[in-house]
N, C-alpha and C positions, 0 to 999 in steps of 0.2 A: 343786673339791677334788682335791687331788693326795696321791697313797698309794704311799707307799715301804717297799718289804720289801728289810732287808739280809741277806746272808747268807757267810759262808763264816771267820766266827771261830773261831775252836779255843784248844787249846794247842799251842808251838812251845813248842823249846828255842834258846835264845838265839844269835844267829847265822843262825840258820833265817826262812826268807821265808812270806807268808801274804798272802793276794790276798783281799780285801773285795769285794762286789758291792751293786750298791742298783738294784733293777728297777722303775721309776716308773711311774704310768698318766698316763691323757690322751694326749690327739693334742699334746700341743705342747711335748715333752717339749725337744726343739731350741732352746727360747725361755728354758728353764728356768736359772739358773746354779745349779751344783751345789757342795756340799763333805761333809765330814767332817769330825766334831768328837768329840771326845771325852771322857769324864767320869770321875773318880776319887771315889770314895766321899768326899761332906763336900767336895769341890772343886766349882770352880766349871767349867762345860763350855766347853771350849776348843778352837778352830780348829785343825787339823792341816793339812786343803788346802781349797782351792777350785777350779771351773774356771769358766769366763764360759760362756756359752750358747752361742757361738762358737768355745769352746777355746781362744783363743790369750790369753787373761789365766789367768794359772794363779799360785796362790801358795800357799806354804808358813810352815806355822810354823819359826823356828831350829832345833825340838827334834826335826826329823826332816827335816830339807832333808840334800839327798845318799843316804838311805835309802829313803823312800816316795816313787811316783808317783801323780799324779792322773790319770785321763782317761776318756773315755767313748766310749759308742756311738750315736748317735742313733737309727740302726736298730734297734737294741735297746732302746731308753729303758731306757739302766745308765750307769752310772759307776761305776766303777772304784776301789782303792786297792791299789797294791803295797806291800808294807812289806818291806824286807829287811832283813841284818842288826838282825832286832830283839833289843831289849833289856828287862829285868825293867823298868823304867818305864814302858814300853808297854802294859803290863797293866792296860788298862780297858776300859769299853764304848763301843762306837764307833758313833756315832750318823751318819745319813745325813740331807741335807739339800737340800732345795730351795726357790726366791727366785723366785715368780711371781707375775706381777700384786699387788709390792706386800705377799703373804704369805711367810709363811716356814712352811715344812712339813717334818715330823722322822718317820723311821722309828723305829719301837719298840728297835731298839739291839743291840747283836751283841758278846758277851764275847771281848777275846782276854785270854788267857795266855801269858805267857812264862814260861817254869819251867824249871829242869833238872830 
């Protein structure tokens, strides 16, 4: 069983950057490929990034490629999300995610807002 708590959603004003966090358990978090996805009220949940267990496959969705980064710490068992230059359609909850042995496992989800 793998348990992810995210954290660091807020409200920003548009333009403004906001840095996501997902702190994982287990010893094998290195093994683990991680992403972020995200959900709009009545929408279906949708990929934002991913990163491979190894770091080096990493992909984004069109609707935020050149704005958000992916990446992690293995030392940490976290991963990461930069978002800058965000925008009023960014305004969902951002769910954290990890691909182990097979399962797929979700933290409980973290509101951002973008508002002026």
């Amino acid at each position: 069983q793998v348990q992810l708590v995210e954290s660091g959603g807020g409200l920003v004003q548009p333009g403004e950057s906001l840095r996501l966090s997902c702190a994982a358990s287990g010893s094998n978090f290195r093994n683990y490929a991680m992403g972020w996805h995200r959900q709009a009220p009545g929408k279906q949940r949708e990929l934002v990034a991913r990163i491979s267990s190894g770091g080096t496959i990493i992909k984004y969705a069109d609707s935020v490629k050149g704005r958000f980064t992916i990446s992690r710490d293995n030392a940490k068992n976290t991963v990461y999300l930069q978002m800058n230059n965000m925008k009023p359609e960014d305004t969902v909850v951002y769910y954290c995610n990890a691909i182990f042995g097979g399962e797929d496992y979700w933290g409980q989800g973290t509101q951002v807002t973008v508002s002026s």
